[in-house]
Structure formats: structure tokens, C-alpha cells
C-alpha positions in Angstrom: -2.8 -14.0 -8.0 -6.1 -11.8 -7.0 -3.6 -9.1 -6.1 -2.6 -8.5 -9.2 -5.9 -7.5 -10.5 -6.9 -5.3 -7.8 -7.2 -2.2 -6.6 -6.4 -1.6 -2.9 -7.9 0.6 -0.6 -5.8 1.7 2.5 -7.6 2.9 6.2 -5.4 3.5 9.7 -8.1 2.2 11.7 -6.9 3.9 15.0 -7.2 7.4 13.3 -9.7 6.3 10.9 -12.1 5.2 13.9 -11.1 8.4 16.2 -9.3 6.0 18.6 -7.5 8.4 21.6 -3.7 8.1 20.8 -3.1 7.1 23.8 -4.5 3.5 24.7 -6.7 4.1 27.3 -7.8 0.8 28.3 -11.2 1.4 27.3 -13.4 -1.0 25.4 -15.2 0.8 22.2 -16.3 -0.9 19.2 -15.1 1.7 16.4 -14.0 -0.8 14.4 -17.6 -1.0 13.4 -17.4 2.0 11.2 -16.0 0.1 8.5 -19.1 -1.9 7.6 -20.8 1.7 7.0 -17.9 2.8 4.2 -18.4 -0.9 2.8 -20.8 0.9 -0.1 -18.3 3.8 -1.0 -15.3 1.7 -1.0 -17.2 -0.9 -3.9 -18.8 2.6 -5.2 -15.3 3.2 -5.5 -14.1 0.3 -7.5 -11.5 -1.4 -4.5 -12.1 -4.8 -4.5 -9.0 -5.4 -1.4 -8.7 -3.0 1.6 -5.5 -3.1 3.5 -5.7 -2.2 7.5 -2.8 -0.3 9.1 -2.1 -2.1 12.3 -5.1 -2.9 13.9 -4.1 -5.0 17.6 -3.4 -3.9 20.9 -0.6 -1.5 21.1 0.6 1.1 23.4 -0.2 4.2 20.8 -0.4 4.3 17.1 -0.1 0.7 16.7 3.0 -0.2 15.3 4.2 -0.8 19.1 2.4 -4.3 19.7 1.1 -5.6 23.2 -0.8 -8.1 22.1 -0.9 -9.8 18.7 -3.1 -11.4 19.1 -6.3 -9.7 20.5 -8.0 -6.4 18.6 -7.0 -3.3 20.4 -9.0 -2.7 22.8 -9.6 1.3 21.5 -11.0 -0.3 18.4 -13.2 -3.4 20.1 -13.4 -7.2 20.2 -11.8 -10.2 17.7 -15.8 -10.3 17.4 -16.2 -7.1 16.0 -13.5 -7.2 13.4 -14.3 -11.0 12.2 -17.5 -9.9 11.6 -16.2 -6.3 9.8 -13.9 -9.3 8.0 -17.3 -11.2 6.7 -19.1 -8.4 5.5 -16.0 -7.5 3.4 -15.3 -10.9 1.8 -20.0 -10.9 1.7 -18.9 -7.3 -0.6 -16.3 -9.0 -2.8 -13.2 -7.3 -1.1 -10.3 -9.1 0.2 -8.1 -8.1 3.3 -5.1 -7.8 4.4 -3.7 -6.6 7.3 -0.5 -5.0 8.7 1.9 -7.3 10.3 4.8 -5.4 12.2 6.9 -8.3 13.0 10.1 -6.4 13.5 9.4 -4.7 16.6 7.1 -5.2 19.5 5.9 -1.9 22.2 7.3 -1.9 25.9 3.8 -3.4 26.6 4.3 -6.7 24.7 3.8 -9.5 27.5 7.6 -10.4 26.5 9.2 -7.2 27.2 7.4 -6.2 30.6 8.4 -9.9 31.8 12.0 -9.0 31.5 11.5 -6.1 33.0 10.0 -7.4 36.1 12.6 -10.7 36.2 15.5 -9.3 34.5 17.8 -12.5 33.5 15.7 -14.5 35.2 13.0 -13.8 32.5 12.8 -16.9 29.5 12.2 -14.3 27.1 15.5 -12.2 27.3 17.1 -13.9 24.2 13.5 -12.5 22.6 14.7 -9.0 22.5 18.9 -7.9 22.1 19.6 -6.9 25.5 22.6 -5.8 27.6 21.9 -6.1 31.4 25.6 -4.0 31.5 23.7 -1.0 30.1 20.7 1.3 30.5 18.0 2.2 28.2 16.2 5.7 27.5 13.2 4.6 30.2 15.8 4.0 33.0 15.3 0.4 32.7 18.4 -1.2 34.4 19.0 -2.4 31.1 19.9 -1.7 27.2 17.9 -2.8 24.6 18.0 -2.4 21.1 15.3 -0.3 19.6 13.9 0.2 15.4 16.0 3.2 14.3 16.7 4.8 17.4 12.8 4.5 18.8 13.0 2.9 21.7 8.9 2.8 22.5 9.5 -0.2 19.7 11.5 -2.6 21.0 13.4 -5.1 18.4 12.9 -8.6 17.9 15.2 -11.2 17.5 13.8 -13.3 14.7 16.6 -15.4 15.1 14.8 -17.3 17.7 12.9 -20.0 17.6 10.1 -19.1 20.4 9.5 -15.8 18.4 9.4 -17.0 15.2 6.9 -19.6 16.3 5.0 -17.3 18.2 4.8 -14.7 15.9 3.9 -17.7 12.9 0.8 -18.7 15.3 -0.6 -15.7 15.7 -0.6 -14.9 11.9 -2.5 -18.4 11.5 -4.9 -17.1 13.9 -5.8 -14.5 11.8 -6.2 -16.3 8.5 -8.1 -18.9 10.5 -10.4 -16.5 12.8 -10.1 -13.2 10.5 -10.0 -15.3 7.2 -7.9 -12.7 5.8 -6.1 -12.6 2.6 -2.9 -11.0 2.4 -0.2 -9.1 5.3 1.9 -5.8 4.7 5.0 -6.4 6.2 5.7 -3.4 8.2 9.7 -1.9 7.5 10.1 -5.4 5.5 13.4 -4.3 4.5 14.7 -4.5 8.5 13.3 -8.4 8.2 15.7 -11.4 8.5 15.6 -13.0 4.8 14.6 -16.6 7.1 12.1 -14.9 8.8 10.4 -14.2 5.8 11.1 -17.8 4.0 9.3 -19.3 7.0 6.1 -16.7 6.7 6.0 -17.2 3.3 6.2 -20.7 3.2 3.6 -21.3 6.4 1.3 -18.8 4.6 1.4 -20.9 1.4 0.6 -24.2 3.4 -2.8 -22.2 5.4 -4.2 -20.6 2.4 -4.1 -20.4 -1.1 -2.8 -17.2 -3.1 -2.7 -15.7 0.3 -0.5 -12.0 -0.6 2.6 -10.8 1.0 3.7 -7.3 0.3 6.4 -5.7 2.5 7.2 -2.5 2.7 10.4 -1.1 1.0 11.9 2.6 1.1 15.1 2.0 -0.7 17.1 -0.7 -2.5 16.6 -3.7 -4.5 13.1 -4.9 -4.2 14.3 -8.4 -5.8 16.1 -9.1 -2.4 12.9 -9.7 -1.0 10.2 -9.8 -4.3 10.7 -13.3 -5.6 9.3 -16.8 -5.1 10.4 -17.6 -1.8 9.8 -14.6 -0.2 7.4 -11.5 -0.8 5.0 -11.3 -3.9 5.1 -7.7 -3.6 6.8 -4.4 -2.2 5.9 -0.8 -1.9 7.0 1.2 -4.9 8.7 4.4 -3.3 10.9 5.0 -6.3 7.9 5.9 -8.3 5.9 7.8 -5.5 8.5 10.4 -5.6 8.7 10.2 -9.4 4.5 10.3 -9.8 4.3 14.1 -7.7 7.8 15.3 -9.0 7.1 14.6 -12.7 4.1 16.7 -12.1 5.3 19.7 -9.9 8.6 20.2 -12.2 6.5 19.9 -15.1 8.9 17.0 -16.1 7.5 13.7 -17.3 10.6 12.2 -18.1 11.5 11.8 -14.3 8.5 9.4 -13.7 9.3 7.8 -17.6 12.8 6.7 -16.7 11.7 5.1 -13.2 9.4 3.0 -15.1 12.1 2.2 -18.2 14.4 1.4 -15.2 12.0 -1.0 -13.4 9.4 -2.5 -16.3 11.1 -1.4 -19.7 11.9 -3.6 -22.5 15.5 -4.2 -22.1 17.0 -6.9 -20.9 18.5 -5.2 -18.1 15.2 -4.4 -16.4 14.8 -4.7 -13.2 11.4 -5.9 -12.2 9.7 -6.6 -15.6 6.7 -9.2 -14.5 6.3 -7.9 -10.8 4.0 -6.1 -9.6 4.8 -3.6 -6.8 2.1 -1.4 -4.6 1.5 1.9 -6.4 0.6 4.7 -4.5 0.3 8.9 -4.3 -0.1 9.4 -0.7 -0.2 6.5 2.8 -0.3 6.7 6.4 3.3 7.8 6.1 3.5 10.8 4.0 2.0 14.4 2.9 -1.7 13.7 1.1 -1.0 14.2 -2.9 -3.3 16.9 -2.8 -1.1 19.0 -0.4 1.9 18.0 -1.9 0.7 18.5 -5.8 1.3 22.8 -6.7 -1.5 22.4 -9.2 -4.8 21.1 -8.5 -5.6 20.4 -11.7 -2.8 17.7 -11.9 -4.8 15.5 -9.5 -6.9 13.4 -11.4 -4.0 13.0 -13.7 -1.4 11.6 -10.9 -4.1 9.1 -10.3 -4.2 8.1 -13.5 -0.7 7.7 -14.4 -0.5 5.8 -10.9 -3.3 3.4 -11.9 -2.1 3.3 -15.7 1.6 2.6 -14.9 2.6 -1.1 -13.8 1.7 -2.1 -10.4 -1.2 -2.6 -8.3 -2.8 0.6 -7.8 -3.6 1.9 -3.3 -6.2 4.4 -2.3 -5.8 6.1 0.8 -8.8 6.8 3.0 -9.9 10.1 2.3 -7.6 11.3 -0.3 -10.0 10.1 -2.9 -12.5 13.3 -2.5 -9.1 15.3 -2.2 -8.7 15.5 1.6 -5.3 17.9 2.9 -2.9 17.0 5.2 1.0 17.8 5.7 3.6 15.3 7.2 4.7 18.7 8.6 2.2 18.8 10.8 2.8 15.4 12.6 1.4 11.9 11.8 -2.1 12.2 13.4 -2.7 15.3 10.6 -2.5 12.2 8.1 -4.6 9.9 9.7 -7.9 12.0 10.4 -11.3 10.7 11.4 -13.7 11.7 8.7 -17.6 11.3 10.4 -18.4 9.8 6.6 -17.1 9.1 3.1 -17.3 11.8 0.2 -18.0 10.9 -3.3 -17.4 14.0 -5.7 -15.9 14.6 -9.3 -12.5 13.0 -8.5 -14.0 10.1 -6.4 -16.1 9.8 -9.4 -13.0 9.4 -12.0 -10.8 7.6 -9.4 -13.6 4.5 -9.7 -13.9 5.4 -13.4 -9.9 4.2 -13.4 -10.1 1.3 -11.2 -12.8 -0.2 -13.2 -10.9 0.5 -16.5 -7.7 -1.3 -13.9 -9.5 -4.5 -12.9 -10.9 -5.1 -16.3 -7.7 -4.7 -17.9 -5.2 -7.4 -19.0 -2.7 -5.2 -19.9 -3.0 -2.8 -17.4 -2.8 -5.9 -14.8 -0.2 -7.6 -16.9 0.8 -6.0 -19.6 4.8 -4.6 -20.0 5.7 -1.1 -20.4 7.1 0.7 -23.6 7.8 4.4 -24.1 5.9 5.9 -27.0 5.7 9.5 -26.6 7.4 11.7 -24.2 8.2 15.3 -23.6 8.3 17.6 -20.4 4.8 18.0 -20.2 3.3 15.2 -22.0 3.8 10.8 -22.0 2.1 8.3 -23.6 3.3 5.1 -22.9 1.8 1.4 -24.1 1.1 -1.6 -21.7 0.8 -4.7 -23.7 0.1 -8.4 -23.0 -0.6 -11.2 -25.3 -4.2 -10.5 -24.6 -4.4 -7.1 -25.0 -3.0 -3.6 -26.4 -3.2 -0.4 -24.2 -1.8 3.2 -24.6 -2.2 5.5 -21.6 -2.0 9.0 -22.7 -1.2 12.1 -20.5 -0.7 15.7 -20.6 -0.2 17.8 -17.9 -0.4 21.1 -19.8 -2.8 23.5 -19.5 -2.4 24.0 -23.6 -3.8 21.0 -26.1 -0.8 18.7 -27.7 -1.4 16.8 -31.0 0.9 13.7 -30.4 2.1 12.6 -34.1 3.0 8.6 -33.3 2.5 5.2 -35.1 -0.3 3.8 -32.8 0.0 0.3 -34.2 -4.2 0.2 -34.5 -6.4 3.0 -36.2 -9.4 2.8 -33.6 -9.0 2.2 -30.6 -11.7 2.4 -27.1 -10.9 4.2 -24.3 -11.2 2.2 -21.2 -12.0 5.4 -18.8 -15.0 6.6 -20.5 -15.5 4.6 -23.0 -15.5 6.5 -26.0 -13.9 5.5 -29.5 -11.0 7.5 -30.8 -9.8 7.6 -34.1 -5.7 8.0 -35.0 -5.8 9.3 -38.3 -3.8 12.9 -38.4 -2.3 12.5 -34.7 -3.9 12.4 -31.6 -5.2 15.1 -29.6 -5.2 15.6 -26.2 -6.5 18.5 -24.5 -5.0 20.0 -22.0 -4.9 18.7 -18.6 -6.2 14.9 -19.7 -6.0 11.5 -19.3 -6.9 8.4 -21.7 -6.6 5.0 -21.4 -6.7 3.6 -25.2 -7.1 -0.1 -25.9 -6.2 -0.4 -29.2 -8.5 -2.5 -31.6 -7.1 -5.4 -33.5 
């Protein structure tokens, strides 16, 4: 699977493209701006971008209208097929957000059972009671995602909706010729629901990638071979920033034991979950991180660790922004890319990543591990990495069988030697293959 060996970048195309939040009905073809970050995101080392919702919605684009046309804030099907082209022409794949679980009060559905009530053929769409009353005065209760009632719920338990919502996602592998869908709340999904996606998506395209996304729980419920490929790794995004801010590596350490360890009782050895420091969702890592210095060094445990390494727009050059300070405040415009000294080392790791069959499917094995320092080894039957970090400000001579005497590092290339221990300066990062 090509997911496996990439690195991902994330946008929100609505902020990304300085979209009003309201939708304002007007036609603009922002969307565009994507083909002008095309060099910095290869510059960068992603070779898959994944798109936060990008069709017609009432606001921030998780509430649907229309799933089938680009919204119209952003610009035409036209525009985004060809944005779509000159991606694949670059060598990076796409995958889009499909929210699947709710639809907006402007989905054609919902407004027609507003205006016909029980007279409407799509009331067994939604979960209505036409005894009640909803938040908008409606003359009738609906059920909304957690208590938002702007996102009305879906009733993937019929037939019409699965079918519609099925046809619209093979109209965007056919039109779009995209590669992959995040399934938005995936852990709110009917189980069938997601058997028939999976299996339709199998029959249009070939390694086409699902990854859903999952807060909490068992990510086997829905990561296997009927269902998702993938899932958002949350347990370890809290574990990446806390390790670093409590100056306690063995946090992050027994996440990954737990999830990819050696024992038997592992829980996801072989799979490979979406790693990330910061999304759409959450505080940027370099807001949330109490030490700037630690930055480069979340990144690399995040692209070192197992999973498939995410990006988020902007936070590559160290943009700010607080989930305090509402949503939008994550989801900036920026008028152009940066490329600076951590963009720099965040493309030194992706290479060192995508070239890597150990860090794309190697296992994970505890080495070396203190409060402040962790080196840990990802090994496949091709290949024989140690990542090394230490988050200290002071140097730490780590005393350790390494298996190998030389060994390469796969960041900068440099050849390090193991005789008397191995030294890492403080506030470093190595990726070691070791040499046979």
C-alpha cells in the first residue's frame, strides 16, 4: 500500500484559501492556490496531501449541502480536477475528507423535509420526530452529531443514503481521480457502512486508502481487512508533546510498547496509524510545546516512531495558533509557504521516511530509555534502524549493545561509530541504520 510509505501533508482548504466562513454564495476560484504550494510541498518531501472537507457546505465544511459539487467559496469541479492532475503530474497522491456521518441543514435532503414534512421521501434519511421540536424552531426533532444541531445525522441504515453517498464517492475517484478518503468522526460510523465503502472502493480503484478518524478506543474495531486500512493515532499525539513538556520519555515509550511492542499482547503490531503533532483540530505543536528547542525533535520522534507520518499546513516553518482561540485561529490563510531551518529538517526526515524499510515497516523495540532520553530500534527483514533522541539541553553518552559497529545516519547522512557508547548532544535527533 503507497500509504504506508508516505508522508502526508494536511491543508483546510476553506481557511487555507481565505474562504469567508460564512458561505456566501459567491463563485471564487481559491482553490487555485494549491497548484502554487505544489513546489514547497515536494520541496518538502510529502508525496500525499490530504484535503479537509472541500464541497459545498453551509460554513466550515463539515456541514454538507452538496456532495457532490466543489463549494462554491473555493470554485468549480474544474478547478479542483485540474488542482487534482497537477498533483498526481508532481508525484503526490490525494485524498480527501469524507464526512459521511452528518450532512448541514442545507443538504438538498434535509431542506426537503423541511418544506414537506412527512410528506418528504427523504424523512427516514435523517432520525426525526415530527412529535418534537428542534433548536431552529423547525416543527420537528432531529437528531444532531454530539449535540450540534447545524450537522444533522444520517441514517446509514438506509439504503437511498448509503447508495447516494457510495455514488458520490465514485464520482470523485472517477472525476477527481483521487486516492484515498479520511473518514470524518469514523468512530460514530455504522461498522456496514463502512464494509460497503470499503468494499465499493476496492472494486473502483486499486490500493485506494481509507483512514478514519479515531479519538478513543480500539482502533482494531474499525483498522482491519474489511474495513479501514488506517486511523488517526490520538493516543500518541498526546503522548509526542507530553513526553516532551514533562520532560518524560517514558510516557510516549509505553504508548508505543502498548501499540507496536514485541509482545504478544500488542495491540496494533503491523498497522500503520496516521501520526501527527498538530491538525485542523487542535493547538499548533509549536504553541503547545514549552520549549522551542523540542520542535524539531517531536517531529522526529513522530516521523521515527511507527505510523505514517502528517504535516499540517503551516506548522512546518513553526506557525502559532491556540485551540483557545477558536477553530479559524488554526486554520489561517498564509499569502505563501515558508521554507526555513525546521522546514529544512522536517524534509530532511521525510526523505530519510520514504526511503526507509524499517521506518515504513519495521517493528518497534525499546533500547534505551530514561526521562529525558529514548532510543528505540525499528527493524524489518530488510533493514536495521535505531532512532535516537534526547531532549536535554546537557549531552548523554548512551552505553547499549547496538547489534552493528557502524552504522549511517539516515537524516544527514553521516557515519557513526559505536565503539565506547554513543553520544548524543543535547537537544538531537538521529536516525541510525545499522550496517550489516
Amino acid at each position: 500500500m503507497w500509504a504506508y510509505e508516505s508522508v502526508f501533508y494536511q491543508i483546510y482548504p476553506l481557511g487555507f484559501a481565505g474562504a469567508p466562513f460564512e458561505n456566501d454564495g459567491v463563485l471564487e476560484h481559491r482553490i487555485l492556490k494549491v497548484n502554487d504550494w505544489i513546489p514547497h510541498i515536494t520541496r518538502l518531501g510529502a508525496n500525499a496531501i490530504y484535503f479537509s472537507p472541500v464541497f459545498e457546505s453551509d460554513t466550515h465544511g463539515y456541514n454538507t449541502r452538496d456532495y457532490r459539487k466543489l463549494d462554491v467559496r473555493l470554485g468549480t469541479n474544474e478547478d479542483f480536477r485540474q488542482v487534482c492532475e497537477n498533483l498526481h503530474a508532481a508525484g503526490i497522491k490525494v485524498v480527501l475528507d469524507g464526512v459521511f456521518n452528518h450532512a448541514g441543514r442545507g443538504f438538498f435532503a434535509f431542506q426537503d423535509v423541511q418544506k414537506n414534512r412527512w410528506d418528504s421521501p427523504y424523512k427516514d434519511w435523517f432520525f426525526l420526530n415530527f412529535d418534537g421540536n428542534s433548536n431552529y424552531n423547525d416543527g420537528f426533532w432531529y437528531e444532531g452529531w454530539e449535540g450540534n444541531y447545524d450537522l444533522v445525522k444520517l441514517n446509514l441504515r438506509n439504503e437511498e443514503v448509503v447508495r447516494y453517498l457510495l455514488d458520490s464517492v465514485k464520482y470523485w475517484i472517477e472525476y477527481f481521480d483521487i486516492d484515498g478518503l479520511r473518514l470524518d468522526v469514523a468512530y460514530c460510523l455504522d461498522h456496514d457502512f463502512i464494509r460497503r465503502l470499503r468494499s465499493c472502493c476496492d472494486s473502483l480503484k486499486k490500493d485506494f486508502f481509507l483512514v478514519g478518524e479515531m479519538l478513543h478506543g480500539d482502533y482494531n474495531q474499525l483498522v482491519n481487512d474489511q474495513m479501514l486500512h488506517s486511523a488517526t493515532n490520538y493516543e500518541c499525539y498526546k503522548g509526542l508533546y507530553s513526553s516532551f513538556n514533562s520532560m518524560n520519555m517514558f510516557e510516549i515509550n509505553h504508548s508505543l510498547m502498548r501499540q507496536f511492542g514485541p509482545e504478544n499482547w500488542t495491540l496494533y503490531k503491523g498497522k500503520h496509524l496516521l501520526s501527527f503533532v498538530d491538525n485542523h483540530d487542535v493547538t499548533r505543536v509549536a504553541s503547545i510545546l514549552t520549549n522551542p528547542r523540542h520542535l524539531p525533535l517531536i517531529y522526529a520522534l513522530c516521523f521515527g516512531m511507527p505510523g505514517i507520518p502528517c504535516v499540517y499546513y503551516g506548522s512546518e516553518w513553526g506557525a502559532r495558533g491556540e485551540k483557545s482561540q477558536g477553530d479559524p485561529a488554526l486554520r489561517p490563510s498564509f499569502e505563501k509557504p515558508e521554507f526555513n531551518e525546521l522546514t529544512e529538517w522536517i524534509s530532511r526526515l521525510a526523505e530519510a521516511k520514504k526511503s526507509s524499510h524499517a521506518l515504513n515497516y519495521g517493528g518497534f523495540r525499546s533500547v534505551v530509555l530514561t526521562n529525558h532520553q529514548c532510543i528505540f530500534e525499528r527493524k524489518s527483514q530488510q533493514e536495521r534502524v535505531l532512532v535516537a533522541i534526547n531532549a536535554s539541553e546537557h549531552p548523554y553518552t548512551a552505553h547499549f549493545d547496538a547489534g552493528c559497529g557502524l552504522a549511517t545516519d539516515l537524516i544527514t547522512g553521516q557515519i557513526h561509530d559505536f565503539g565506547g557508547g554513543s553520544e548524543l548532544p543535547g537537544y538531537s535527533a538521529y536516525f541510525w541504520k545499522c550496517e550489516k
